[in-house]
N, C-alpha and C positions, 0 to 999 in steps of 0.2 A: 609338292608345289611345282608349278609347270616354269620354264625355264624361258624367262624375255628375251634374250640374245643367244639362238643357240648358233650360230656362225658366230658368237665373238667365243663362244667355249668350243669353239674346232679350233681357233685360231688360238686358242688358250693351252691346249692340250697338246698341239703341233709344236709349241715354244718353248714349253714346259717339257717335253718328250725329249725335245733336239737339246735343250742344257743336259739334261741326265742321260743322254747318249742312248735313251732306248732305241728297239732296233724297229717299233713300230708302236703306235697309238690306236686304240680304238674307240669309237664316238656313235653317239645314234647317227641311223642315216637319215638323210634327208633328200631332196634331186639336188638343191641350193649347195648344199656341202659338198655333193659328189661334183659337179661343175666345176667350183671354186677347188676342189683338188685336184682335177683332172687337168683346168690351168696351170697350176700351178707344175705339174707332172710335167709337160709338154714345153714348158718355159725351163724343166731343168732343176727345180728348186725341191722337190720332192720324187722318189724313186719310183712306187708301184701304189695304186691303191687295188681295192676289192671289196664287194661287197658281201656279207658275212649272212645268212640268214638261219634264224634259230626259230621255227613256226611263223607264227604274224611278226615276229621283231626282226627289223635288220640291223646290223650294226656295220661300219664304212672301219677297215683299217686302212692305215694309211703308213706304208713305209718310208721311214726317212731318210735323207741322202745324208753323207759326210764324204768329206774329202780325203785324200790320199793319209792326210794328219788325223783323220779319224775326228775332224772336227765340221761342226753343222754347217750345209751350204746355206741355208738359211740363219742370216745374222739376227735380220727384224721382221715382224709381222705388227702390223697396225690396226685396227678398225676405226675406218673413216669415218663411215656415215652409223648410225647409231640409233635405235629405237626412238629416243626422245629428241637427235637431231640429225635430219636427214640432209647429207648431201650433194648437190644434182652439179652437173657439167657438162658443159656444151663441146663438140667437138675439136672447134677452134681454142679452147680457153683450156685444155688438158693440160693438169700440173703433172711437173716432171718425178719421178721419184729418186735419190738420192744421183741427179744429172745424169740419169737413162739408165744406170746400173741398177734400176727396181722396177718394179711393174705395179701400174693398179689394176684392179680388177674392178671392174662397171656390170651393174645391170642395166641390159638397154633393149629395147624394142623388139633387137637381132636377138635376144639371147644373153648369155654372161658371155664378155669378154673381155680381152686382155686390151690396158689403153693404146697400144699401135694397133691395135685390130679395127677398133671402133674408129679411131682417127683415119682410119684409109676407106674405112664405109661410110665417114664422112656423118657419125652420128653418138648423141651423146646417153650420158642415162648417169642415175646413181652407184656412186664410188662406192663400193663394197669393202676394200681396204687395199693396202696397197705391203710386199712385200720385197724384201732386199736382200 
């Protein structure tokens, strides 16, 4: 059975990984997943990723961050916008995530980016989820 939202099962497995303390998760890859991790890396919220390849299949690990307590830097992961409801944001109208201590992440025109990226290029697109 082919899988409707497979960015909300990266987003699934990233959440699921970081309660059980593993030290990495692995998920099909995709370019959308690898993006949305590679954000997420650079913003600090995730350690290392890499892409895995066994013949035609690839697979995306992703290693996860913990802090000094051995406890996940990522508290939340959401997904926004959704298969059956999609949704878009203007550059001026960017919601905050948990009052700046989170980030969304958008697809927009530019590329996937982080929402202070988009709001300094002065452009919008659909909220992909936003994490804290």
């Amino acid at each position: 059975m082919a899988m409707t939202d497979p960015l909300a099962d990266l987003l699934t497995r990233i959440r699921n990984g970081a309660q059980a303390r593993k030290e990495y998760v692995d998920c099909p890859w995709s370019l959308l997943k690898e993006r949305v991790v590679r954000l997420c890396m650079a913003e600090g919220f995730l350690h290392d990723c890499s892409v895995l390849e066994e013949g035609a299949k690839k697979t995306l690990r992703v290693w996860l961050r913990y802090d000094a307590m051995h406890r996940p830097v990522i508290t939340g992961l959401h997904r926004v916008s959704r298969p059956s409801r999609r949704v878009y944001v203007g550059a001026k109208d960017m919601p905050a995530v948990r009052r700046g201590m989170g980030i969304n992440i958008l697809s927009t025109p530019q590329g996937v980016l982080v929402d202070r990226e988009a709001v300094r290029r002065n452009v919008g697109g659909e909220i992909l989820c936003a994490v804290w």
